[in-house]
C-alpha positions in Angstrom: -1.4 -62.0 -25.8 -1.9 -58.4 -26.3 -3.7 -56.5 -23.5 -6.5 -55.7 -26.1 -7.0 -59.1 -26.6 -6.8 -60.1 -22.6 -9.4 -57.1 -22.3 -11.4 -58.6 -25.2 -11.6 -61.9 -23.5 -11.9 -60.8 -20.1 -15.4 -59.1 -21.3 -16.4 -61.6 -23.3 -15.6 -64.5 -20.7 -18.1 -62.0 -18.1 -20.5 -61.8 -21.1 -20.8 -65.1 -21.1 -21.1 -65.8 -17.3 -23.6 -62.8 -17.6 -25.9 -64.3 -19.8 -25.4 -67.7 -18.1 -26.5 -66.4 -14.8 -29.6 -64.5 -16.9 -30.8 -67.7 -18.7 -30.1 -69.2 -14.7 -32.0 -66.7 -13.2 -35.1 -67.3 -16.1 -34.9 -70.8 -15.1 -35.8 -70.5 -11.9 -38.5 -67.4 -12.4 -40.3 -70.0 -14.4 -40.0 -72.1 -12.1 -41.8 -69.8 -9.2 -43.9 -68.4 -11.7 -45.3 -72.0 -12.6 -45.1 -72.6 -8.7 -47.5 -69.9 -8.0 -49.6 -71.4 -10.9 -50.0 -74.7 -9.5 -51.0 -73.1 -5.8 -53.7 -70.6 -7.6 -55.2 -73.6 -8.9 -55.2 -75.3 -5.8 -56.2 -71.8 -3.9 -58.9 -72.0 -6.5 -60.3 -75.7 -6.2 -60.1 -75.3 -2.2 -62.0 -72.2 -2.5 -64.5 -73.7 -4.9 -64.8 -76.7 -2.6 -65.2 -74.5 0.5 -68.0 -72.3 -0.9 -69.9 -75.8 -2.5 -69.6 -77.1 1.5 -70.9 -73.5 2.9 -73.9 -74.0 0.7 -74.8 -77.6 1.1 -73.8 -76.3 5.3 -76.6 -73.9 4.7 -78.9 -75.7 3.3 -78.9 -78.2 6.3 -79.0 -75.5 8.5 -82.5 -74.1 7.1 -83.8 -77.6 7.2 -83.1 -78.4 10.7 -84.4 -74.8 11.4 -87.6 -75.5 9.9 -87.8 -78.9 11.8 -87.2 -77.2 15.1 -89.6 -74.5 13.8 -92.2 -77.3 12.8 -91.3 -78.8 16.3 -92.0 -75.5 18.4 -95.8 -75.4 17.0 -96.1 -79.0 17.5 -95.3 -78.5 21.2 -97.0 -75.3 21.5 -100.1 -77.1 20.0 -99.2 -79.8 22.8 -99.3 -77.3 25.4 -102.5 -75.7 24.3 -104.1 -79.5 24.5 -103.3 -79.8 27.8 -104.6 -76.4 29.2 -107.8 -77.7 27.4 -107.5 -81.2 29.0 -106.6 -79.9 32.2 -109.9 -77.2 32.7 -112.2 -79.8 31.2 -110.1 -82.1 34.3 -111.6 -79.4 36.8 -115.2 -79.6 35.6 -115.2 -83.5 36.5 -116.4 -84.9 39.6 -113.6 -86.4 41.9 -113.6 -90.2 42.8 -114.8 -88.6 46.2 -117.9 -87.2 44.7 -118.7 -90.2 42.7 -118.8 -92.5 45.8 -120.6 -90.2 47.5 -123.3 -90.3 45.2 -123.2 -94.0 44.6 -123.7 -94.5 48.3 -126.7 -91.8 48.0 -128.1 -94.2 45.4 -127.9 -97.1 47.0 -129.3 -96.0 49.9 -132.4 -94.4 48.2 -132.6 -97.5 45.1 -135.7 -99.3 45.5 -134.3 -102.5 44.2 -132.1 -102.7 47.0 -133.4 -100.8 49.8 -136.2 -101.9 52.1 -138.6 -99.2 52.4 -141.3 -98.8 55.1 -145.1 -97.5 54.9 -146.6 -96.0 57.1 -148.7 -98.8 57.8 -146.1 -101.2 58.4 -144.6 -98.7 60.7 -147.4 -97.8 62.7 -147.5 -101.3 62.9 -144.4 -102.2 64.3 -144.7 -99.3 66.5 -147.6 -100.5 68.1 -146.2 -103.9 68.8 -142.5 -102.5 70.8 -145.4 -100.3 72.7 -147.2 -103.7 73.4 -144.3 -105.5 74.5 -142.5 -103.0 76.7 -146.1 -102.9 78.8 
């Protein structure tokens, strides 16, 4: 073989393995580039799936925020009822009072009491005067 020809060869064999290791190299930047496809998507759904969960999160959150809201003036209307029940407390009489007064009655109720005239006790007076002379 002539050295034209060895030449010849020589660039077509590194042609070849040129183009070989470009289709190669096409290969795998397919490859990646359908790679990074496939984790956009996923990227994608997750972020989709995320931002569907942080709304329906929300959401909750202003319903249990109303419920403690609604709960707070519940309690505060609670509170208020028992200020009220607690002065109208201080304006009733105490067990103390009452049976004070119910002995009052009984000892002034004519039903039960024995009352005196004053004829029957100038009566009776006169007698212990008789008897002690």
């Amino acid at each position: 073989m002539a050295p034209e020809q060895n030449v010849a060869a020589d660039i077509g064999a590194a042609t070849s393995e040129m183009i070989r290791r470009m289709n190669e190299y096409s290969k795998r930047i397919k490859n990646i580039e359908q790679r990074i496809d496939r984790l956009e998507n996923r990227i994608g759904s997750i972020e989709e799936t995320a931002l569907s969960q942080m709304g329906d999160l929300k959401v909750g959150m202003e319903r249990i925020s109303q419920k403690i809201s609604s709960l707070s003036d519940r309690l505060t209307a609670i509170e208020n009822e028992i200020l009220r029940i607690n002065k109208e407390l201080g304006k009733t009489a105490l067990k103390s009072d009452v049976k004070k007064i119910e002995t009052f009655i009984d000892i002034v109720n004519p039903i039960t009491s024995k009352f005196v005239t004053r004829d029957e006790l100038d009566r009776l007076m006169e007698e212990k005067v008789r008897r002690k002379i």
